[in-house]
Structures are given as C-alpha cells and as structure tokens.
C-alpha positions as CSV (number, residue, x, y, z in Angstrom):
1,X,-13.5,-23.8,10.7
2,X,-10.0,-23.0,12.7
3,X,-8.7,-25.7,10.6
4,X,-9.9,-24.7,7.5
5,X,-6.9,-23.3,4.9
6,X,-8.5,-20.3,4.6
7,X,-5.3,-18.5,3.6
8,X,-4.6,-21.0,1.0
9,X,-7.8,-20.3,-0.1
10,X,-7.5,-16.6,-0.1
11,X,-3.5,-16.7,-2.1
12,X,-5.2,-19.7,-4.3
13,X,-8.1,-17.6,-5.8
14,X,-6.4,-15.2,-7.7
15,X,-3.8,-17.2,-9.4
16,X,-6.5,-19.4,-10.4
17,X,-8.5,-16.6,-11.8
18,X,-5.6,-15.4,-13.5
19,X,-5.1,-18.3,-15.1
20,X,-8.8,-18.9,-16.3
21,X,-8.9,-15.1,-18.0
22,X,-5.9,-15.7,-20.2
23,X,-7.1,-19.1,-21.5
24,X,-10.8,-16.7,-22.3
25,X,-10.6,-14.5,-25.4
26,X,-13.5,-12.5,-25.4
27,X,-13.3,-9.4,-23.4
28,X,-16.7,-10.1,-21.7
29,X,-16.2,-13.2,-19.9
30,X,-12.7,-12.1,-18.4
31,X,-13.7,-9.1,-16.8
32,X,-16.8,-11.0,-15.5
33,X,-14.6,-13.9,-14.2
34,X,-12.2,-11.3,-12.8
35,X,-15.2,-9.8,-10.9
36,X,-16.2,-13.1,-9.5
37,X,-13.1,-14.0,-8.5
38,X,-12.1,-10.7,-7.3
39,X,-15.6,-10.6,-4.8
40,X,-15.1,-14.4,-3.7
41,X,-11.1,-13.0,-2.8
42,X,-12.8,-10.7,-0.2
43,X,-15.0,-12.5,0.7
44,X,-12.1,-14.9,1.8
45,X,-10.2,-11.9,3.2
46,X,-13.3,-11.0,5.4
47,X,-13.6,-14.7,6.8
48,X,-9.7,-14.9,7.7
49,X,-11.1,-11.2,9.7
50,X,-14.1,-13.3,10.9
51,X,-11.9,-16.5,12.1
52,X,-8.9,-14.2,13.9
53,X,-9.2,-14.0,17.7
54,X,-8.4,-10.4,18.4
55,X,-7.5,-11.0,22.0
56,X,-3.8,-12.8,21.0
57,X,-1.2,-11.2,19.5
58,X,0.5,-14.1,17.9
59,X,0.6,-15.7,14.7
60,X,-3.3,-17.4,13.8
61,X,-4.6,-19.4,10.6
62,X,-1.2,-21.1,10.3
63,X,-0.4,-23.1,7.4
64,X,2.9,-24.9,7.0
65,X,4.4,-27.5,4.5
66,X,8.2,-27.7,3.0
67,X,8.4,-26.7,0.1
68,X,12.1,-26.8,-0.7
69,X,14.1,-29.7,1.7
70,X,17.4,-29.0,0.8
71,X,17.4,-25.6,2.3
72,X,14.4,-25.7,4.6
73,X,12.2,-23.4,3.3
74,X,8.2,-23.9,3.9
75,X,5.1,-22.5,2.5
76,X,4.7,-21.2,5.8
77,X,1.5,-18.5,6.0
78,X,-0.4,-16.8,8.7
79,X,-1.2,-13.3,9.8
80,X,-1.4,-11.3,13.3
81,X,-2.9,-7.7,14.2
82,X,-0.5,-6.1,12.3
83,X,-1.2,-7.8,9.1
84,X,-4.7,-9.0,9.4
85,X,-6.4,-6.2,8.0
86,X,-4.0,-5.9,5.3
87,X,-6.0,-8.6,3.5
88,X,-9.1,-7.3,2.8
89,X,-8.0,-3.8,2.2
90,X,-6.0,-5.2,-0.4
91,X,-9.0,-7.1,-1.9
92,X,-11.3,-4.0,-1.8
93,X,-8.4,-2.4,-3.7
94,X,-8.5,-4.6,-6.2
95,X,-12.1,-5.1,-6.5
96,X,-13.0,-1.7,-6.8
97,X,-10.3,-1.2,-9.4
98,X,-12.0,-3.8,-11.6
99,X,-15.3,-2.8,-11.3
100,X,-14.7,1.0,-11.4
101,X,-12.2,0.5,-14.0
102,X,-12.4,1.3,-17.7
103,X,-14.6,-1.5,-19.0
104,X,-13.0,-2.8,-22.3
105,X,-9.0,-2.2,-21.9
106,X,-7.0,-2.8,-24.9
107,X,-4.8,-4.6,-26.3
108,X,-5.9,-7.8,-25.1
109,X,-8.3,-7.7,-22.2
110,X,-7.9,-11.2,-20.7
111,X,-4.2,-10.8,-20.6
112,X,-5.1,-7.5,-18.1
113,X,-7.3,-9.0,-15.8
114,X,-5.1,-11.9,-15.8
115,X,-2.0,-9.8,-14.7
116,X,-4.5,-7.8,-12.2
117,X,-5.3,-10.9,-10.4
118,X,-1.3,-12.5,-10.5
119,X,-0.5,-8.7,-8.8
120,X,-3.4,-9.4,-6.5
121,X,-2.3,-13.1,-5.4
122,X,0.9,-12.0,-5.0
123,X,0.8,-8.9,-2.9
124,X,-1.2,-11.0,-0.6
125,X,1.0,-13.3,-0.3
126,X,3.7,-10.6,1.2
127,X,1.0,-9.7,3.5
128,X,0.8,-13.5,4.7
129,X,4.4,-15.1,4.2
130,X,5.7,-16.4,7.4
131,X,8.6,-18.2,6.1
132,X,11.3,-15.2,4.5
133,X,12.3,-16.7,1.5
134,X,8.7,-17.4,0.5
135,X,7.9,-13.5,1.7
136,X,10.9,-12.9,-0.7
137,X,9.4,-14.8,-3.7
138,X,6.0,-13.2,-3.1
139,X,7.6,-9.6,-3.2
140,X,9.4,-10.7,-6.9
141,X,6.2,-11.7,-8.1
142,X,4.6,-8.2,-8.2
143,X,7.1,-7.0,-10.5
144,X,6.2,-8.9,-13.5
145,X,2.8,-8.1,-13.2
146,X,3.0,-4.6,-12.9
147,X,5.9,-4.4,-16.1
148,X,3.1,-5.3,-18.6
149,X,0.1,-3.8,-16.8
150,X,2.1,-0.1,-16.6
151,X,3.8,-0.9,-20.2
152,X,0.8,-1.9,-22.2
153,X,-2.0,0.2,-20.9
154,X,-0.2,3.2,-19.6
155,X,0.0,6.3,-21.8
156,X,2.2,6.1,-24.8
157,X,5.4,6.6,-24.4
158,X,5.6,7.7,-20.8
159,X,3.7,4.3,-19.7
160,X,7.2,2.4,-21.4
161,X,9.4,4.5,-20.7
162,X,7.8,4.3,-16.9
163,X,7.8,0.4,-17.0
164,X,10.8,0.3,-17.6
165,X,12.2,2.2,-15.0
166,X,9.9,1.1,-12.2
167,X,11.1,-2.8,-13.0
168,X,14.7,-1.9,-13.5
169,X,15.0,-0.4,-9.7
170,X,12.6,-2.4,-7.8
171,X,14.9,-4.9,-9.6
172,X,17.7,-3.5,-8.2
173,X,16.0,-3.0,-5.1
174,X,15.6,-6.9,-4.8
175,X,19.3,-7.4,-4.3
176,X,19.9,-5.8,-1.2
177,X,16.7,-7.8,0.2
178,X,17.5,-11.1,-0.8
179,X,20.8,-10.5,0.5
180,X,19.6,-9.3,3.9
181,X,17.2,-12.3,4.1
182,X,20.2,-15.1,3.3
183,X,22.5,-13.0,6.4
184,X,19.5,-13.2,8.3
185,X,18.8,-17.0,7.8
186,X,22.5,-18.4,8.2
187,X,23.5,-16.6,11.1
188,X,19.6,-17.0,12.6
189,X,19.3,-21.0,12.3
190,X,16.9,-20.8,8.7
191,X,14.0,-18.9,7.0
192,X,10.9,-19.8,9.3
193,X,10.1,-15.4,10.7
194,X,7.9,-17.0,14.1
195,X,11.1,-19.1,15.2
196,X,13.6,-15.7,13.8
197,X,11.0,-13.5,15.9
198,X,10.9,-15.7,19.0
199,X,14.5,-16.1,19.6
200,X,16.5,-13.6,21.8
201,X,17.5,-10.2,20.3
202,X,21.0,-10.8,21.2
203,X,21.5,-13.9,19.4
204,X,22.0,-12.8,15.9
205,X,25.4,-10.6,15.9
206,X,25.1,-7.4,16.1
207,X,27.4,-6.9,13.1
208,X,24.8,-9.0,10.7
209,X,22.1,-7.2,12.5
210,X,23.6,-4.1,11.6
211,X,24.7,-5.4,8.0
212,X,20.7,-6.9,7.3
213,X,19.4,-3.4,8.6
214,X,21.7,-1.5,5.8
215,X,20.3,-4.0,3.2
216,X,16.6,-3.8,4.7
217,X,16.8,-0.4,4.4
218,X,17.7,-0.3,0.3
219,X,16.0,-2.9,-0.4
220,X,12.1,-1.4,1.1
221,X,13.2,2.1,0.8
222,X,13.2,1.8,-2.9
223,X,9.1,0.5,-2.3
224,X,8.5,3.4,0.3
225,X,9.9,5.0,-1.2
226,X,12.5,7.0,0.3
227,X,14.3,10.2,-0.9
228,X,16.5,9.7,-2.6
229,X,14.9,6.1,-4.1
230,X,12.1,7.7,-5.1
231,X,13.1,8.3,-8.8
232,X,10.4,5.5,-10.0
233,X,7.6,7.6,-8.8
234,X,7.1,10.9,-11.0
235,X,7.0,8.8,-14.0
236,X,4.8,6.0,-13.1
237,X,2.1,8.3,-11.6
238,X,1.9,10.2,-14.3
239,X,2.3,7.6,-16.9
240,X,1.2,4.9,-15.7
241,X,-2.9,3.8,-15.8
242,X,-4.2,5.4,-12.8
243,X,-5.8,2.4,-11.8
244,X,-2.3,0.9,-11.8
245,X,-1.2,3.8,-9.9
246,X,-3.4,3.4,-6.7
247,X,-2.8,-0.2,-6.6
248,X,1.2,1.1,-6.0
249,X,0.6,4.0,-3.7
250,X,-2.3,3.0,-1.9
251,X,-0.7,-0.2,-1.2
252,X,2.8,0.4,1.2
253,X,4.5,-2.7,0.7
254,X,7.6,-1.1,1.4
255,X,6.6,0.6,4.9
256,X,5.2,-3.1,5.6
257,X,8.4,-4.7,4.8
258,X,10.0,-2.5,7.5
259,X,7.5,-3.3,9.9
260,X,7.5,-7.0,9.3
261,X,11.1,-8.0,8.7
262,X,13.5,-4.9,8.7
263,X,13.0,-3.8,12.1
264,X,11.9,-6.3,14.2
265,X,14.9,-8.7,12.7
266,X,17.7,-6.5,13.7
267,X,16.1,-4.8,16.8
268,X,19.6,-4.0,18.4
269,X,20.9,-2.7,15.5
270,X,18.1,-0.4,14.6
271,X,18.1,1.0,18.5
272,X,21.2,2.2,17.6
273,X,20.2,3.6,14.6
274,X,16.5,5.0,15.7
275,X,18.0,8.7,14.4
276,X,18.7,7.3,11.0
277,X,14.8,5.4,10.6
278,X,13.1,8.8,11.8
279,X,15.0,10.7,9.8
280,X,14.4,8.9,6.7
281,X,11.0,9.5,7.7
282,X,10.8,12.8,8.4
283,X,13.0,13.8,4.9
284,X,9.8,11.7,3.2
285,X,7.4,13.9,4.7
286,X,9.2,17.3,4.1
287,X,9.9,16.2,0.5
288,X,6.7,14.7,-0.6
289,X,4.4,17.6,0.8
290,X,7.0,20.0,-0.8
291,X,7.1,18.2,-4.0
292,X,3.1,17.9,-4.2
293,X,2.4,21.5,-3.9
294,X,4.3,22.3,-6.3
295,X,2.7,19.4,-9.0
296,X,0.4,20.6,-12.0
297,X,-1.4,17.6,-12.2
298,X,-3.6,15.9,-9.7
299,X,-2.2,12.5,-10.2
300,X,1.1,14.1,-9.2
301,X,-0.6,15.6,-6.5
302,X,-1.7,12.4,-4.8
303,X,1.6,10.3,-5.3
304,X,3.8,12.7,-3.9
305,X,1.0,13.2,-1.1
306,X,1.6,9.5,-1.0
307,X,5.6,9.6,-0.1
308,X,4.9,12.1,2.3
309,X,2.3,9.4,4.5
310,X,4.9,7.2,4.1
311,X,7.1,8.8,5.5
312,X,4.9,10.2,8.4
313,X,4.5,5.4,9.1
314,X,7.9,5.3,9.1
315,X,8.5,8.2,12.2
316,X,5.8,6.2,13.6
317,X,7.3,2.8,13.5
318,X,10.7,4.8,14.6
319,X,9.2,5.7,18.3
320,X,9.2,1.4,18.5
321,X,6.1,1.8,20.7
322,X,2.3,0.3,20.8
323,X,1.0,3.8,19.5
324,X,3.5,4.3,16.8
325,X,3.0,0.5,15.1
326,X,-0.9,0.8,15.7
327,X,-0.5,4.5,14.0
328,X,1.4,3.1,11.1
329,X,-0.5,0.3,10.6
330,X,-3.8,2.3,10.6
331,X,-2.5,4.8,7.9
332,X,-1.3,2.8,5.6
333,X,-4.7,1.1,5.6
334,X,-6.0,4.7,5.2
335,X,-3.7,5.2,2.1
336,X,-5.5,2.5,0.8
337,X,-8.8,3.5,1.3
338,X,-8.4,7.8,0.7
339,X,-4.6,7.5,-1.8
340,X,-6.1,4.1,-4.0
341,X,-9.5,5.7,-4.1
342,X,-8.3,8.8,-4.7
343,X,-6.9,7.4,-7.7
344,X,-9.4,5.4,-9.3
345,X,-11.7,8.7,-8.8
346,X,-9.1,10.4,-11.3
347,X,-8.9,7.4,-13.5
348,X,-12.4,8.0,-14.5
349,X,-11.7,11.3,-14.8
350,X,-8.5,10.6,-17.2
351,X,-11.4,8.4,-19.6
352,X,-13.9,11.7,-19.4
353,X,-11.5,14.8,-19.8
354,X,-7.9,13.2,-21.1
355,X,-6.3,14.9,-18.6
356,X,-5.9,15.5,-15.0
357,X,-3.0,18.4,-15.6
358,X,-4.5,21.4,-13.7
359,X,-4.2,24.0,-16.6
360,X,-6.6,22.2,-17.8
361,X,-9.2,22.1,-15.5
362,X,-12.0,24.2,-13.7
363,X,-15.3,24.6,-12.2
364,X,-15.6,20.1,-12.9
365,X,-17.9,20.4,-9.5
366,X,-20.4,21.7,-11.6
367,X,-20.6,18.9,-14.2
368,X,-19.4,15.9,-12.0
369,X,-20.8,16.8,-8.1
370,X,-20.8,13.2,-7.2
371,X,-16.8,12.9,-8.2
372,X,-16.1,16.1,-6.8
373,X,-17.5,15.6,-3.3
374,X,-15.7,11.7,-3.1
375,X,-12.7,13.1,-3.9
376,X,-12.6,15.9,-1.9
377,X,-13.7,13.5,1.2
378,X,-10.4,11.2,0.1
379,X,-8.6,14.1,0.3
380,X,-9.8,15.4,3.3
381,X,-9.0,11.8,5.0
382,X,-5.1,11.9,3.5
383,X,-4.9,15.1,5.2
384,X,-6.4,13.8,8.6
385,X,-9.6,15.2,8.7
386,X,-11.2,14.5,12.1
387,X,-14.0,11.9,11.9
388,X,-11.8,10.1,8.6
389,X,-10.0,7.3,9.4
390,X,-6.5,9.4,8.8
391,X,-6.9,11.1,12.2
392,X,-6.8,8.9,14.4
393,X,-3.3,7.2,12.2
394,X,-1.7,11.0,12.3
395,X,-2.9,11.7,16.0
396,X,-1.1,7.9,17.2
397,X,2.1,8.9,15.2
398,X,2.5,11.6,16.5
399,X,1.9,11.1,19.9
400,X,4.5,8.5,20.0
401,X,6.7,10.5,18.1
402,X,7.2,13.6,20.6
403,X,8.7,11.6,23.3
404,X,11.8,10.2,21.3
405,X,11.6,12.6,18.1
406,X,10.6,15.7,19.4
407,X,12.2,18.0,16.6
408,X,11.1,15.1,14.1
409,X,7.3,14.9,14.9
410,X,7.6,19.0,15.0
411,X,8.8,18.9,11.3
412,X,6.5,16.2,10.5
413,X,3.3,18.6,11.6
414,X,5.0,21.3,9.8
415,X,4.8,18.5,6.8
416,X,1.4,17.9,7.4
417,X,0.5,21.5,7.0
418,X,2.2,21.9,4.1
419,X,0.6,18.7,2.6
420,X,-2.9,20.0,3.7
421,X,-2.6,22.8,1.3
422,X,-1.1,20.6,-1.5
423,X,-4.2,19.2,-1.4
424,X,-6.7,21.8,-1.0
425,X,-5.3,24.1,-3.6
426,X,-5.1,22.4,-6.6
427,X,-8.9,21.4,-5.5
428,X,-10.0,24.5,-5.8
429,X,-8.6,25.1,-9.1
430,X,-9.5,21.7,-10.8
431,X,-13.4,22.2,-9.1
432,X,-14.4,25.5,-8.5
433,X,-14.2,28.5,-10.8
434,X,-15.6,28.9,-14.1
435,X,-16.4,25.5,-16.0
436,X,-14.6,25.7,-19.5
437,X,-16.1,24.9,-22.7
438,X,-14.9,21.2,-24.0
439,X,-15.0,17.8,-22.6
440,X,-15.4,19.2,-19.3
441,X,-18.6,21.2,-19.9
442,X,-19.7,17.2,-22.0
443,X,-18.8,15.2,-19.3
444,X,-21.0,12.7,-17.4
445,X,-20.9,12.0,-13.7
446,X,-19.6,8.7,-12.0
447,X,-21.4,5.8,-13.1
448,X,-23.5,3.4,-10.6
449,X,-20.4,0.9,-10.6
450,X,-18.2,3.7,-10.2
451,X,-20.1,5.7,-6.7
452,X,-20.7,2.3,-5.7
453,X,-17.1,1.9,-5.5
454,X,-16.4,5.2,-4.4
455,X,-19.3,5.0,-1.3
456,X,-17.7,2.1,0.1
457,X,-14.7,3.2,0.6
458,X,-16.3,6.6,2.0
459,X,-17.9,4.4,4.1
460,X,-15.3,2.8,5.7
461,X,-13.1,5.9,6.0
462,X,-15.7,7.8,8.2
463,X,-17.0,4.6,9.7
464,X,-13.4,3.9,11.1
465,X,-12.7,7.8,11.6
466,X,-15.7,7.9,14.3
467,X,-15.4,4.4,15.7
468,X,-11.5,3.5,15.2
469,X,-11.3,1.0,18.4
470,X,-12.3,-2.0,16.9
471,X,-9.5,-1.9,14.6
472,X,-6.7,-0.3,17.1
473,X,-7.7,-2.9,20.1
474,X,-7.4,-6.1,17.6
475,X,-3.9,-4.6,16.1
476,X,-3.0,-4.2,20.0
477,X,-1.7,-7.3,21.2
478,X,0.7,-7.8,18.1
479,X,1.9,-4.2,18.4
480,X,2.6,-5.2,22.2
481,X,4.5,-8.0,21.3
482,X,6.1,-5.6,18.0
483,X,7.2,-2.9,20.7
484,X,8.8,-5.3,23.2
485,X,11.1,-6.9,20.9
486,X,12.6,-3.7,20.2
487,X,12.6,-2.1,23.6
C-alpha cells in the first residue's frame, strides 16, 4: 500500500466526477454521482491519513513524473504534518456542502455539482503540489470554478456583481505569485519545493528573497485576506451562495500559501521583516473583529470573524516557531470545521427564512432548536471555547506570540475579545427574544441530512478540543523542520 498513488487517486476523483455530472442532465443522478464521488474523495483523504507515518516530518506518498521537459516542471505531489490533514478537512467540506445543500439548484444542476467537484479537485491539489509551478496551476484552477458557482447561483445582482469582483482580484492577485514563483525557480536551480526547501537559506540572494517575499505577500494576502486586499469579501459573503461562501472562508488557502511557499522560501528575508508579517496579522485581527460587530447580517458576521482568524494564523506563523506553525495549522482546520459549518448552518437558514440580515430575525431558537444549538457550538469553537478544537489553536498562537510579539499577541487578545462579542450578540438577537410572525414562526428544523452534517462536524470540534494531541504530535515533526529553516 506505500506504493499505492493514493494521491493521484484522491486529485483524480473529483475531476472525474466533474466530468461525469456535466455529460448527466437530469438533476437526480448528478447530485447522486456528486455524493458518491464526494464520500469515495474522503474516503481517499482518510487513507492518505491512514498510510502517513506520523513520526517523520518529511515529505510521504510521493508521486513524481515530468510533465513539461522543456522547463522541468513535474507532477510532483506529496504531503507532510503540515498539510496532511488539510485533505480530509477539505473533503468533509465539500461533502457536507453537497449533502446539506439545497437539493435541486437551478439553472442547470449538473453544471453545479460539476463546478463543485473541479473546485474540490483543485483546492486539493494546492494542498498536495510539491512541484511550484504545478501548486501555481492548482491555485488558478479554483478561480474558474468559483466565477460560475458565485455568478449563477448567488443572489441576483449582488451574486454578479460579486463574481465579478472576486475573479477580477484574485486574478490580479495571481500576478504577483506567478512572478514570485519564476524569481524563485531561476535564481533557486527549478520548480521541484523538497529540493528549494532542502537547500541552504543563504543560497537564494537575499535581494530575490526579499523581492519573492514582497510578491508572496500580494499575491496570498489578497486570499487571506489582508487589510487592505480584503475588498472581495463584503460582497461575496453576502452575495454569494452561502454554501459557496464557507467553502472560501472555511478554507485559508491564502494563510496556507504563506506557510507553504511564502515563508519558508525566503526565510532570510522574512527574519528581517518578522515586524511587517505580524503586523499584517495583527491589523487582520483588529479589523475583522471590529468590522464583524458592527455587521447586520449573520453571514457578515462570520466572514469578517473569518479575516480576523486569519489573521490571528498569520501572528502565529510570524513567531517562526513549533507552537506557532502547529497553532496555525490547527486553526485553520478549525475554520473549517466551526467558519464552513457555520455557514452551511445559515445556508439552510437563507432557503427557510430568505434572510439572515438581523432586523429580521428573533426568538428562531424556538422554531429551529437543533440549528440554534449547532450554530451556537460553531460559534462558540471560532471564539475558542475550551473543550472546541479553537482552544487549543488560540492558546499555541499565542503562546508563541508573547515572546517575539509581545504588544502584537496583547492586541490580538484584545481582538479576540472583541470577536467574542461579535459573535455572541448578534446570537442573541437572531435566537432569543420574541419569535415574529412569518416564515420564522413556519419554519422547519434541520433536516436528517442536514444535523447529520452538522453532528459531525460537532463531533470532531469537541472530539479534537478535549483530545488535541493526536493531531499536534503528527503536525510536530514537520513544524520542527518548518521552524528550523527560518531560525
């Protein structure tokens, strides 16, 4: 089984799937093909998990082949601590959002579980790219995707008008990146990250280092998304599907971009610029808790909850310790689980009410108990809870970030205070109080498909919120080995 391409297997699935729902027109047998192939994707995710050997911190499931001679670039894919569970968080994601999604989207419903499962092949691929142009083509290929999936389905206007936007910058955004990656591989000796990773610090100039860093910077701080590059967000979360939406903030490519390539790939550069990194950071989690309590409407509430979290990785990635990576790497999994779940909870409640704008709303825990308590348990984990998997993340960051950041990591609990009552406030409102006459006083529960969706994930967040050593000691060694380089 160590020999077996499981990873080719795992990118393979859903670009095979999306293939097989556009060629199917009735509405039926796409979603039920996306389904399939959407379980047998995890599935695959859990046996890369099953076939890693926690106790190495290098590269593992390896597969190489050129692809393109002329300039040396492979299909090169693999994954280490710091990316392993990456995989199936991102197929949970994706699962869940087809199977707690609404079931007959229009127009066209092959053509959107076709484009779901393209997004899903290809954010999977930036989480196992190992050669940097083919990380590079990866990152490209979730733009196309999420164009039609926001324009099409997305509401009215807004959903458009917030297509549009979000393609043009992260458009832009690629620019900078590509450009960082070509510096990077002339002055390195080619494309292959093991071989860019494994050779001295010092032997990439420091002026290209400093040059790629710049770029790196742009080019993932649009994804974070940093303030000011954050522009995309207000209209895609709240025109944009929501199931769209937590696909985008509960997955951080961007924060995963700077712990993958960015930093790591100009590690003198970015010692020399540790101030500029953690304040980035801390500016992200000032001005998304900030933003979020003053939203109106819930899905507002969560995305700019989401820039904030961000932020807070990025502080943690800035302290270039063992603490600080496993602390960013374990909260951006928990944005996954509480932000992405989080917002496939107020997708279904978008179909029930037609809203989620909190004038709106009141007293919905007395019609919808079951949505109210998942939600408020999501919450609860975004905010750090302990016994939710978002405690242990804040509790590493921080810790790493007093020693290096002092004034940073004081700001960034200050943040984290701030964001705790951006949450808990508009709760109140949306779920306790009177219940109004209307939808809300019409409206039905979550479905089985829907808790079942919603349990899982609650699972996970308090099972890894009690018992978070199994996932810290297999990110370990990879974190070692992350820290070092930039020491």
């Amino acid at each position: 089984m160590a020999d077996f391409p499981i990873l080719g297997l795992l990118l393979a699935l859903p670009f095979a799937g999306a293939a097989g729902c556009l060629l199917l027109a009735r509405k039926d047998g796409a979603r039920g093909l996306a389904l399939a192939v959407a379980a047998a994707t995890l599935l695959a995710a859990l046996a890369a998990v099953a076939l890693f050997d926690p106790a190495r911190g290098d590269f593992q499931l390896v597969e190489k082949r050129l692809w393109v001679p002329g300039i040396g670039v492979h299909y090169h894919v693999g994954v280490d601590g710091l990316s392993l569970f990456f995989l199936p968080a991102t197929a949970l994601l994706f699962a869940a959002a087809m199977l707690a999604g609404a079931r007959a989207p229009r127009p066209a419903p092959g053509l959107y579980y076709g484009l779901l499962l393209a997004l899903e092949g290809a954010t999977l691929g930036v989480f196992c790219a190992l050669d940097t142009l083919l990380f590079f083509v990866f990152w490209e290929l979730t733009l196309l995707p999420l164009y039609f999936l926001i324009g099409l389905w997305g509401l009215d206007a807004a959903g458009r008008a917030a297509a549009v936007r979000y393609f043009l910058i992260m458009l832009a955004g690629g620019v900078p990146l590509l450009f960082a990656l070509l510096l990077v591989g002339a002055h390195g000796g080619g494309f292959d990250l093991p071989a860019l990773l494994a050779a001295d610090p010092a032997a990439l100039p420091y002026g290209v280092q400093l040059a790629a860093l710049l770029l790196f910077l742009v080019g993932f701080g649009v994804k974070v998304p940093f303030v000011p590059l954050h522009t995309w967000l207000p209209s895609l979360a709240l025109g944009a599907p929501a199931t769209v939406t937590a696909l985008l903030v509960g997955l951080k490519l961007g924060a995963y971009g700077l712990l993958r390539l960015a930093l790591p790939l100009s590690p003198l550069a970015v010692r020399d610029l540790h101030w500029l990194l953690a304040g980035l950071g801390t500016v992200a989690i000032l001005y998304g808790a900030v933003a979020a309590l003053a939203q109106s409407n819930l899905r507002g509430v969560l995305a700019y909850g989401g820039v904030s979290h961000a932020g807070l990785a990025v502080l943690g990635l800035a302290s270039f310790s063992v603490a600080g990576a496993q602390g960013a790497v374990l909260l951006m999994l928990t944005l996954t689980l509480a932000t992405g779940g989080g917002f496939l909870l107020l997708g279904g409640l978008q179909r029930r009410l037609g809203t989620c704008d909190l004038a709106a709303l009141s007293g919905l825990r007395q019609r919808l108990p079951r949505l109210a308590g998942c939600f408020l348990l999501f919450g609860l984990a975004g905010i750090g809870l302990p016994g939710t998997i978002g405690f242990p993340a804040e509790f590493l960051i921080i810790v790493a970030a007093l020693p290096e950041h002092a004034g940073a990591a004081l700001a960034a609990l200050f943040g984290m205070v701030v964001g705790a009552a951006a949450f808990l406030a508009p709760y109140r409102a949306a779920f306790f109080g009177p219940l109004r006459a209307g939808p809300a006083a019409e409206a039905d529960d979550l479905t089985q498909r829907e808790l079942a969706a919603a349990l899982v994930f609650a699972a996970l967040i308090v099972g890894f919120g009690l018992w978070p050593a199994g996932l810290l000691e297999t990110i370990r060694p990879a974190a070692e080995a992350w820290a070092a380089r930039l020491s």
